[in-house]
C-alpha positions in Angstrom: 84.6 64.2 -72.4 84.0 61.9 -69.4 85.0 63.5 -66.3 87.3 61.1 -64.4 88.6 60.9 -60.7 92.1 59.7 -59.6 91.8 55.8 -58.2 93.9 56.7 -55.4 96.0 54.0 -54.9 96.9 53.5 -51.3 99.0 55.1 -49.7 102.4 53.3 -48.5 102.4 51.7 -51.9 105.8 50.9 -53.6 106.1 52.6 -57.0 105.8 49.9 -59.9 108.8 50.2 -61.6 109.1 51.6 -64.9 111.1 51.4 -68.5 109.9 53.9 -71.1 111.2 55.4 -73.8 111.7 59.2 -73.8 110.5 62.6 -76.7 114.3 61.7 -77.8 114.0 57.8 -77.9 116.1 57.8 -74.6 115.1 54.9 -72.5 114.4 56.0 -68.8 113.1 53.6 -65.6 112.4 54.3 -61.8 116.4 53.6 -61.3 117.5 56.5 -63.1 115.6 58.2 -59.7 117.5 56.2 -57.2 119.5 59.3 -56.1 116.7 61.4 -55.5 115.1 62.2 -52.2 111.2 62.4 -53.6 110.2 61.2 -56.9 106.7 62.8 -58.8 105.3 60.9 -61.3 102.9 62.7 -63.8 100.7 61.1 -65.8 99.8 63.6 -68.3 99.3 63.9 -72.1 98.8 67.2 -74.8 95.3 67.2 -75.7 93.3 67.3 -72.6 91.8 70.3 -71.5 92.6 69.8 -67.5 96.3 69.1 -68.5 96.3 71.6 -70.7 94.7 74.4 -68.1 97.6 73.8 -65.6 100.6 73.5 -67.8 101.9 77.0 -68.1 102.1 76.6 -63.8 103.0 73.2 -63.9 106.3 73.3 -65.9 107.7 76.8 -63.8 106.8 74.2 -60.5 108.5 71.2 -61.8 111.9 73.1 -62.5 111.2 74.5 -59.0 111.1 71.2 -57.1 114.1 69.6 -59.2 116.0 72.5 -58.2 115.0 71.2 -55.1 116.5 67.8 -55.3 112.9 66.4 -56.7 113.0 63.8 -59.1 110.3 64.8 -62.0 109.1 62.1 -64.8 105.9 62.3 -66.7 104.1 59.7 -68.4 101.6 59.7 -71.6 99.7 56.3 -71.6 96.7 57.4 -74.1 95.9 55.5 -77.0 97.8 57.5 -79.7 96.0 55.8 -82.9 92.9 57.1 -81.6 94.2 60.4 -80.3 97.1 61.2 -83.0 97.5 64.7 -80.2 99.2 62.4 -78.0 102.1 60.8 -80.7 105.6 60.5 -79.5 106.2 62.8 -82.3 103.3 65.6 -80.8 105.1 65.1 -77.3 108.0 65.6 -78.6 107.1 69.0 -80.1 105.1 70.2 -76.9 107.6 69.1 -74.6 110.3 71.2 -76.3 107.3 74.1 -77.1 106.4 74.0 -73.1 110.8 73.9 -72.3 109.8 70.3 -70.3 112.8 70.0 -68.1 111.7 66.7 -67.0 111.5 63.5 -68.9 108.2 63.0 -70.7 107.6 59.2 -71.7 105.5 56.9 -73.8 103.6 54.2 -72.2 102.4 52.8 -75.3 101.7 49.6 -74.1 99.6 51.1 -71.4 100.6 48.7 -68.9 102.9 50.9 -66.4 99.4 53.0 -66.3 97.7 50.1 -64.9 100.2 49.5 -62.5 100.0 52.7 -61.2 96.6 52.3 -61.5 95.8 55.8 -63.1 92.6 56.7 -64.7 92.5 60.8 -65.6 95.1 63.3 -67.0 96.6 64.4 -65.1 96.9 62.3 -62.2 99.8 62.7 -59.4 101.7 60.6 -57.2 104.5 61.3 -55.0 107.1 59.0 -53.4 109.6 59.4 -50.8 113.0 58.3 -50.8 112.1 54.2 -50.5 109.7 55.2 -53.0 106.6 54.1 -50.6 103.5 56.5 -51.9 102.4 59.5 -49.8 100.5 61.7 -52.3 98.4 61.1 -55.1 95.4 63.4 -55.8 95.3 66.4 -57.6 97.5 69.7 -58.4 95.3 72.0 -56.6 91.3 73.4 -56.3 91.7 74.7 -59.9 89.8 73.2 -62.8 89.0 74.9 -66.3 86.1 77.6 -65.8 86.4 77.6 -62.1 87.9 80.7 -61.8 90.0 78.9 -59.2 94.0 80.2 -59.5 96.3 77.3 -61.1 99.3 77.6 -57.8 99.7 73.2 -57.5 99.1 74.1 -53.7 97.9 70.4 -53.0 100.8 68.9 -54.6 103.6 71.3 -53.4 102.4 71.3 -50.0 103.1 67.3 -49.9 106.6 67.6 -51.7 107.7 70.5 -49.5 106.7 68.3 -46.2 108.4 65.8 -47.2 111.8 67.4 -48.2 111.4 69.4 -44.9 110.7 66.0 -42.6 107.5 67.0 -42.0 104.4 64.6 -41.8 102.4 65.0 -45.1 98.4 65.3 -44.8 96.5 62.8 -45.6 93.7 65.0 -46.0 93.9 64.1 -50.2 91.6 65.5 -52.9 91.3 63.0 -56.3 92.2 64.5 -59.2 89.8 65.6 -61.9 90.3 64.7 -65.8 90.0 63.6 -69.2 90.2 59.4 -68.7 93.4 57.6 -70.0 92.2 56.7 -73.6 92.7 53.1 -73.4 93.4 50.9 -76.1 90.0 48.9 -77.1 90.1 45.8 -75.4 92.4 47.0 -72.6 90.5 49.4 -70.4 91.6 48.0 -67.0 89.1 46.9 -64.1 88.8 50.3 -62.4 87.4 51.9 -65.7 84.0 53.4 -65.6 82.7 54.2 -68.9 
């Protein structure tokens, strides 16, 4: 397992569209978000440890900030034929093991990942309401066998200055993770072996 850092795509960035189907076969794309104030896009996936480590505080915190107003999507762009974990079928059945409440999607061409330009699981970024990028990093200090506490601190604190009008830091930590596991052949530019 290769540790990997977030890119950290610059910030005032527009967020790449998207269209992606969902765990039910439901297509979903950045428009469906056009109402909301702040939009987080996840990319996550079911095998990896990190993801794995903050999940039981990350779904609780996601129905939290859409109860906010917060648009919530996640996005799985690993190579499933190499990591059978990560099927539409397997999110499917975690997503509805976990209660999601957000949409969970399949980026199995891996292409909205490189627009993004995301490299680990999980990796965050946050957009305000003309969806221009003021996070991306990680969901807190925590990090399997840290003993750190799993809260999403970095993240929340971003989200929460934002729906409050306040300024969000840009004092931004990378996150940590397992690499995307991209298709042979079509590891993008910014992938370190």
């Amino acid at each position: 397992m290769v540790l990997t850092a977030s890119t950290m795509l610059p910030l005032g960035t527009s967020a790449p569209d998207f269209s992606l189907p969902d765990t039910h076969g439901k297509m979903v794309s950045l428009k469906d978000f056009q109402d909301k104030p702040v939009l987080l896009v996840m990319f996550i996936c079911n095998h990896c440890p990190y993801v794995k480590h903050i999940q039981p505080r990350l779904v609780p915190f996601c129905k939290e900030l859409q109860d906010r107003g917060v648009g919530v999507v996640a996005i799985n762009s690993n190579d499933a034929s190499q990591y059978p974990d990560d099927s539409p079928e397997n999110m499917a059945k975690v997503a509805k093991q976990l209660g999601y409440t957000f949409p969970y999607l399949y980026d199995e061409q891996q292409k909205v990942a490189k627009e993004y330009a995301a490299a680990c699981t999980p990796d965050f970024y946050v957009f305000d309401s003309a969806r221009r990028l003021v996070y991306r990093g990680q969901f807190d200090d925590s990090r399997p066998g840290n003993g750190v506490p799993v809260t999403g601190k970095d993240l929340w604190d971003a989200i929460d200055a934002l729906l409050t009008g306040r300024t969000v830091s840009l004092k931004q930590k990378p996150s940590m993770g397992c690499n995307i596991k991209w298709k042979p052949g079509n590891e993008p530019s910014y992938f370190a072996h």
